[in-house]
C-alpha positions in Angstrom: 22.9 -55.6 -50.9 19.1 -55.9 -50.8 18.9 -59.8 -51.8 15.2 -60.1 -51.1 14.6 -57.8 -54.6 16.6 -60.4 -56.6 15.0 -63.7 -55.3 12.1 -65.1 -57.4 8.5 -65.2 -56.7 8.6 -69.1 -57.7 11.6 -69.2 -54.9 9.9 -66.7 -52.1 6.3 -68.6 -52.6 7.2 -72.0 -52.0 5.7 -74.3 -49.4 8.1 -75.2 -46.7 9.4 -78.4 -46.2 7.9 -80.7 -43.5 10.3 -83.3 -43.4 13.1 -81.0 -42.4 11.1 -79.0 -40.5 10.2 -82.4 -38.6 14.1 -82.9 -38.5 14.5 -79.6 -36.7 11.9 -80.6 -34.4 13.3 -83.3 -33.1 17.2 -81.9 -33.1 15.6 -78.9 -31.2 14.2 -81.6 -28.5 17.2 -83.5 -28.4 19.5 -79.6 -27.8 17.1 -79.5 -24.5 17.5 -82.6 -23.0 15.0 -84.8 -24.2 15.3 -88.8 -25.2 13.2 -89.0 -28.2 12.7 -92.2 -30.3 12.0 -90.8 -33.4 9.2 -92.2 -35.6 8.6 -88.9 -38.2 11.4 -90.0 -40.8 10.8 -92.6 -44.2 13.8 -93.8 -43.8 15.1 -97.1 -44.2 16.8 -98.7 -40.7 18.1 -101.7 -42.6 20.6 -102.5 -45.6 20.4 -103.8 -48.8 21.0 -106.9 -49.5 24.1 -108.3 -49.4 24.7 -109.0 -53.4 22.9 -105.9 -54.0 26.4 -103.9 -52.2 28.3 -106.5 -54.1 27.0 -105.8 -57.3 27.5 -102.0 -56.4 31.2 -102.0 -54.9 32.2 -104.4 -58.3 30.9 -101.6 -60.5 32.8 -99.2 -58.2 36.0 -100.6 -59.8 34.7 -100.8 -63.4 36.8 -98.3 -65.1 34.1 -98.5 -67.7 31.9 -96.5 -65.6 34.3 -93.6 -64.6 32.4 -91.9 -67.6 29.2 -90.6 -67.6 26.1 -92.7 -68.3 24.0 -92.5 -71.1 21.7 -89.9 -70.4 18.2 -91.9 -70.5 19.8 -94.5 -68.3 22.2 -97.7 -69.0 20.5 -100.7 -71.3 21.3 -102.9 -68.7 19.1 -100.9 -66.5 16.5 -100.4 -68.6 16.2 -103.8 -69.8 16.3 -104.6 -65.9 13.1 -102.7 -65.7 11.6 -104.1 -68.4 11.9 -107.6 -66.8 10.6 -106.9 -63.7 7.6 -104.8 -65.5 6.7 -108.7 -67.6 7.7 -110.9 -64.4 6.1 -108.7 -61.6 2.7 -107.5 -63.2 2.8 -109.0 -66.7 3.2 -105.5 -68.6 5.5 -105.1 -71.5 7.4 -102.1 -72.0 9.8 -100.9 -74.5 13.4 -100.3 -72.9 13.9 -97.5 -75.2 10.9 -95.7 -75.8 8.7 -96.6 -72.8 11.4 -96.0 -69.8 13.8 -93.0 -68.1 16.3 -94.2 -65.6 16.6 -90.9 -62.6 18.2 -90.2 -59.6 15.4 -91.1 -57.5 11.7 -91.0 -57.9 11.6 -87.9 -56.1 13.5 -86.6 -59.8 11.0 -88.2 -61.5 8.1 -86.1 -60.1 9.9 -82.6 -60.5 11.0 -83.5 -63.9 7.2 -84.9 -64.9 5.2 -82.0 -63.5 8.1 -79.3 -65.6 7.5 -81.5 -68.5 3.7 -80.9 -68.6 3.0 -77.9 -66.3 3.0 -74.1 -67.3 1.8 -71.1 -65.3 -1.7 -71.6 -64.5 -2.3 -75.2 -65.6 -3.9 -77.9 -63.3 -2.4 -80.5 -61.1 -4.6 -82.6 -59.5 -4.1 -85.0 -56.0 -5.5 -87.5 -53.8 -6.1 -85.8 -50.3 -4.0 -87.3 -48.0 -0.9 -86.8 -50.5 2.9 -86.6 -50.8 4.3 -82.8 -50.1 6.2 -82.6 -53.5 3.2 -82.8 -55.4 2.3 -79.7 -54.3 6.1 -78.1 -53.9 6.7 -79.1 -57.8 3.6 -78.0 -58.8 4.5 -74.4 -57.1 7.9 -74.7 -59.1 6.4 -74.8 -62.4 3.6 -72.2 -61.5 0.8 -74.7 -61.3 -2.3 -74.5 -59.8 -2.8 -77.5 -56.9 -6.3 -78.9 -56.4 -7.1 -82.0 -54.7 -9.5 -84.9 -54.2 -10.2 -85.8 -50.7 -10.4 -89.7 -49.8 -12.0 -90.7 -46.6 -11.4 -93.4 -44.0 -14.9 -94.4 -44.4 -13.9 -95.6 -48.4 -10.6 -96.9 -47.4 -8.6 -93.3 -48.2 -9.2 -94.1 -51.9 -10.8 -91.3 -53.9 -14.4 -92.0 -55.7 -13.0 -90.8 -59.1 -16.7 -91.0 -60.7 -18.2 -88.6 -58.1 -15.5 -85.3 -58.5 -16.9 -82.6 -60.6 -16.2 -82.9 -64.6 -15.2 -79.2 -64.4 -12.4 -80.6 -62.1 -11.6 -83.3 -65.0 -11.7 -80.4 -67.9 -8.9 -78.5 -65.6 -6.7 -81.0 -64.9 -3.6 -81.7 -66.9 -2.2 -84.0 -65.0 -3.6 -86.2 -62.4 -1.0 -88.0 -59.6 -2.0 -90.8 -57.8 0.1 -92.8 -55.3 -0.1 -96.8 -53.8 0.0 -97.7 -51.8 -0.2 -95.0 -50.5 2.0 -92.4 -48.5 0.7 -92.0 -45.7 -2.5 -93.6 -45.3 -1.2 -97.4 -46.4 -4.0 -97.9 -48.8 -3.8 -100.0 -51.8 -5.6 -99.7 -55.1 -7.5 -101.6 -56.6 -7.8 -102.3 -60.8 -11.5 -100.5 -60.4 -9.5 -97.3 -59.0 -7.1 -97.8 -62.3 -9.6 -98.6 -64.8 -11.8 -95.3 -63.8 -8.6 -92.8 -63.7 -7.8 -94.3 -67.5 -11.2 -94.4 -68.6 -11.1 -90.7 -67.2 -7.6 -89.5 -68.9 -9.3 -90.6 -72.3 -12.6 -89.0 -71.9 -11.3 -85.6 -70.9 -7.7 -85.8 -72.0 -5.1 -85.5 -69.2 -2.2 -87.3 -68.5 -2.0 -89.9 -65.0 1.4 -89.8 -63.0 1.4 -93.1 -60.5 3.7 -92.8 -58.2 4.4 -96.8 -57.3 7.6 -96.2 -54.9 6.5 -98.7 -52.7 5.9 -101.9 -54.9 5.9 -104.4 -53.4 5.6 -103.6 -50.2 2.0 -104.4 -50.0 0.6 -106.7 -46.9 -2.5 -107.5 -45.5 -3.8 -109.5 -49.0 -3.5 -106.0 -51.2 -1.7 -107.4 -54.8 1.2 -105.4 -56.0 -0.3 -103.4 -58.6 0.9 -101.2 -61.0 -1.5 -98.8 -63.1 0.6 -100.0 -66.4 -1.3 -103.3 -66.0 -4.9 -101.3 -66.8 -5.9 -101.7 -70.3 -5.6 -98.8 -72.1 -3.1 -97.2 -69.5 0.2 -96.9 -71.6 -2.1 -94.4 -73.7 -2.6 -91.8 -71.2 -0.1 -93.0 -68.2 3.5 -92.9 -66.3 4.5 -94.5 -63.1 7.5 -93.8 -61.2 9.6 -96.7 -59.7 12.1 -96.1 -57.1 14.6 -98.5 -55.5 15.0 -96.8 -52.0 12.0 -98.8 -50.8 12.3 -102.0 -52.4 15.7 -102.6 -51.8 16.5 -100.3 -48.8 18.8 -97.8 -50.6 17.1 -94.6 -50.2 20.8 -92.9 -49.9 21.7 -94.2 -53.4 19.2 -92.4 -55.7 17.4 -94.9 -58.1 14.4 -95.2 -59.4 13.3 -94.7 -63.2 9.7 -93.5 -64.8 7.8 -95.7 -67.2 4.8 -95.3 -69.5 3.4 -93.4 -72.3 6.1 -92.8 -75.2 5.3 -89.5 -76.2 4.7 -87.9 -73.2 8.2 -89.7 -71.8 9.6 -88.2 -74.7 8.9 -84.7 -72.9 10.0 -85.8 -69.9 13.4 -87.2 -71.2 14.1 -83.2 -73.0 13.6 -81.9 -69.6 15.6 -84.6 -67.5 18.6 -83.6 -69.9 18.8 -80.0 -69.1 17.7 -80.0 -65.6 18.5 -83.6 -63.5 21.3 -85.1 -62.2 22.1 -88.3 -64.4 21.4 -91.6 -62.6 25.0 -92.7 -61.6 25.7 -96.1 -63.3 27.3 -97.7 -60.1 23.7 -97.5 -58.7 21.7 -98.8 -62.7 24.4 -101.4 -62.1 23.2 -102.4 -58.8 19.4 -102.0 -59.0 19.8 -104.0 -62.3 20.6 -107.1 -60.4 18.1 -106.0 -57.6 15.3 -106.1 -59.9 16.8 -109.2 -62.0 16.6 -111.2 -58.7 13.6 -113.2 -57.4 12.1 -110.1 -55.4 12.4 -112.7 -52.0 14.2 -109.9 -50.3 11.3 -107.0 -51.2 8.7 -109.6 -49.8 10.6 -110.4 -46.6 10.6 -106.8 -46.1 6.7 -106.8 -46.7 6.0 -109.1 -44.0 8.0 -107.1 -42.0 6.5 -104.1 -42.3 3.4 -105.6 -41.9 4.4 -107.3 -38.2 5.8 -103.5 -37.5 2.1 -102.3 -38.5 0.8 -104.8 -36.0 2.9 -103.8 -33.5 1.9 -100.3 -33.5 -1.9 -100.7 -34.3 -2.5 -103.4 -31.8 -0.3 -101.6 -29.1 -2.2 -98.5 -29.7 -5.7 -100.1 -29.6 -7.8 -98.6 -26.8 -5.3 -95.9 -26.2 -7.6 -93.1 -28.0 -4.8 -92.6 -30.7 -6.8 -95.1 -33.4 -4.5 -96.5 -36.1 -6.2 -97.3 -40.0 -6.3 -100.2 -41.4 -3.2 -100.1 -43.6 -2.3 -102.4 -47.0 1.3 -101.3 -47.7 4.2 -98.7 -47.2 5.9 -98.1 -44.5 3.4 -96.1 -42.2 0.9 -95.7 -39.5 -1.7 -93.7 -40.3 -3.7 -92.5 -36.9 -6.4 -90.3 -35.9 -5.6 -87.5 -33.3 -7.8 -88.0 -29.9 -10.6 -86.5 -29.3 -9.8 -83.1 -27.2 -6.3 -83.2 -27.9 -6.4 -80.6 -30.6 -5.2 -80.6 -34.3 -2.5 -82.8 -35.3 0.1 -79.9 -35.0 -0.8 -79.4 -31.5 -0.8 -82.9 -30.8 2.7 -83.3 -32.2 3.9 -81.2 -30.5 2.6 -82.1 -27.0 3.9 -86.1 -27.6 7.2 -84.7 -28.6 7.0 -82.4 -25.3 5.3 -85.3 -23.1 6.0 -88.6 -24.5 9.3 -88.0 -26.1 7.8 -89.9 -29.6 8.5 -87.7 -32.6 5.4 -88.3 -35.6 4.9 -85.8 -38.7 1.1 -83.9 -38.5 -0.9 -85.0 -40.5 -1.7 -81.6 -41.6 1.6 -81.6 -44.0 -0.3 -84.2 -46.4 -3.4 -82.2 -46.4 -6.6 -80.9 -45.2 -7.9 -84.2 -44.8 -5.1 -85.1 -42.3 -5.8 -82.1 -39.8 -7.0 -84.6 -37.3 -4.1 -87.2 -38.3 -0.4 -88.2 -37.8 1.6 -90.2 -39.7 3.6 -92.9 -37.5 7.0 -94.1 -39.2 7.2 -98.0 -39.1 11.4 -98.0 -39.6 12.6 -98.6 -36.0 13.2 -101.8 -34.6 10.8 -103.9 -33.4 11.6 -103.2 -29.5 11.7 -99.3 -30.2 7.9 -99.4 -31.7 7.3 -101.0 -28.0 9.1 -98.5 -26.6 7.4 -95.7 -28.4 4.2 -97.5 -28.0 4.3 -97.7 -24.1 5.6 -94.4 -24.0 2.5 -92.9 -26.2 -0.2 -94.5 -24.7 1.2 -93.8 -20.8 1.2 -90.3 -21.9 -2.3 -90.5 -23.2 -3.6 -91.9 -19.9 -2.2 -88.4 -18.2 -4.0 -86.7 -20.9 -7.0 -88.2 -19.9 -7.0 -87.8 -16.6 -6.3 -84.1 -16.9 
């Protein structure tokens, strides 16, 4: 049978995925031989904390949650959010009209980008940017354009210089701090200009704030709802992978303008996975606690940063200045090629595993993203190991 015939263009046009194909990178090094410490992944190498599991194993044995949840999320959940909306950045929000709980904020993107997208219409990004932006906007049939940001302005866009024919195509604008994988952090000016924006040339903003309050290095946790005016034209995506290191649980939620939420909870219902309630049950005491636990893993993060940038200073691999997140961003060495080549070659010769900055854009061709979830002593390890590898490189 001739499958190729019967597979859709939206299918046979997609953009691959760079995290598995990072994956397969390293599993193909490992096959051969090589010891790799592995630094290409987001993924948490801790655990929640310990009354967070509590809270989840207790609603494990709730035969009240046996059934399905509600489908916009449990009130306990959403009134969770709510809270740590007035507490955390002193926004109000309406459990019922103003929040969705999902499986993830990776849900929320797909299911905001269906919700506003058709064929044709305009997405636009910050350059460096998350991959899905683009893969979801190729699902819907969207048209991707982008705004590059430069190390020279902190990798935050100048919103008042694009082109208003840029502005009268958009439909939807995403923007993302801080930021994966550059580490910057925005500032209200940033927020104030994309909302004064939305208004003046009527698209909608999509903040993707998965790593709240994980921001080091004097950057305020700041989320776009705070802007005045913002609820008007704006939603933000939460997510409690990051916060609360449970990335393999699925939670997260999207807050933010009522009637465009309203479009977004029709299309959750006939397309997403419901949140389970085991995990609304959970993050609801995560985000009823004090947030002690997300800013321990802040300062973390930030010594990790340290770590990496410090221990690479000198080495001709140049780390950014970062605000938040769980990345290094770094430029690629002079005469060592894009970052694709240059991947490659440290997998090959240092046995260090980063993702090429080329994944998150044009603007990271001469970048690599440097995962800060290893150990302290591995980041040494990895560090020794890169820059040792670099001193052959010069040499040669």
């Amino acid at each position: 049978m001739q499958y190729e015939a019967l597979i859709s263009k939206r299918a046979a046009n997609l953009p691959g995925n760079p995290f598995a194909e990072a994956d397969a990178r390293v599993a193909a090094a490992i096959a051969q031989g090589h010891d790799v410490i592995d630094l290409s992944k987001g993924n948490p190498d801790g655990q929640p904390p310990v009354f967070v599991q509590d809270a989840l194993a207790a609603a494990a044995h709730d035969p009240s949650e046996f059934r399905y949840p509600p489908f916009d999320g449990l009130p306990q959940y959403l009134d969770a959010i709510a809270g740590w909306y007035e507490r955390e950045h002193g926004v109000n929000v309406d459990s019922a009209a103003n929040l969705l709980a999902t499986s993830g904020s990776s849900v929320g993107i797909a299911t905001v980008i269906q919700a506003l997208i058709d064929p044709g219409d305009t997405v636009v990004a910050v350059d460096p940017y998350y991959p899905q932006y683009e893969g979801s906007t190729a699902v819907a049939g969207g048209r991707f354009e982008t705004i590059p940001a430069s190390e020279s302005h902190g990798f935050l866009p100048d919103l008042e210089a694009v082109d208003s024919a840029l502005w009268t195509r958009a439909k939807l604008l995403i923007l993302n701090y801080p930021n994966n994988p550059t580490g910057a952090a925005a500032t209200p000016e940033l927020y104030a200009a994309a909302v004064r924006l939305a208004k003046q040339y009527n698209f909608v903003i999509l903040n993707d704030f998965a790593y709240a309050g994980l921001e080091f290095g004097g950057a305020r946790s700041l989320s776009i709802l705070e802007t005045p005016g913002a609820l008007d034209v704006a939603l933000e995506l939460g997510s409690l992978s990051k916060m609360y290191m449970v990335a393999g649980w699925r939670g997260g939620f999207v807050a933010g303008n009522a009637d465009v939420l309203a479009a977004v909870k029709a299309v959750h219902r006939q397309t997403a996975v419901l949140a389970s309630s085991v995990i609304q049950h959970a993050g609801a005491l995560a985000l009823n606690s004090d947030q002690s636990t997300v800013a321990e893993l802040a300062a973390q993060y930030q010594h990790r940063f340290e770590v990496v940038r410090d221990g690479l200073s000198g080495s001709g691999l140049e780390v950014s200045q970062s605000h938040g997140g769980l990345f290094a961003w770094a430029r690629v060495p002079d005469d060592a090629g894009d970052s694709d080549a240059f991947v490659d070659w440290l997998l090959k010769n240092a046995g260090v595993a980063l993702i090429p900055g080329s994944c998150f854009g044009t603007v990271g061709d001469y970048w690599v993203r440097i995962s800060l979830l290893r150990h302290t002593a591995e980041l040494y390890q990895a560090v020794s190991r890169i820059r040792r590898a670099l001193e052959t490189l010069t040499k040669n």
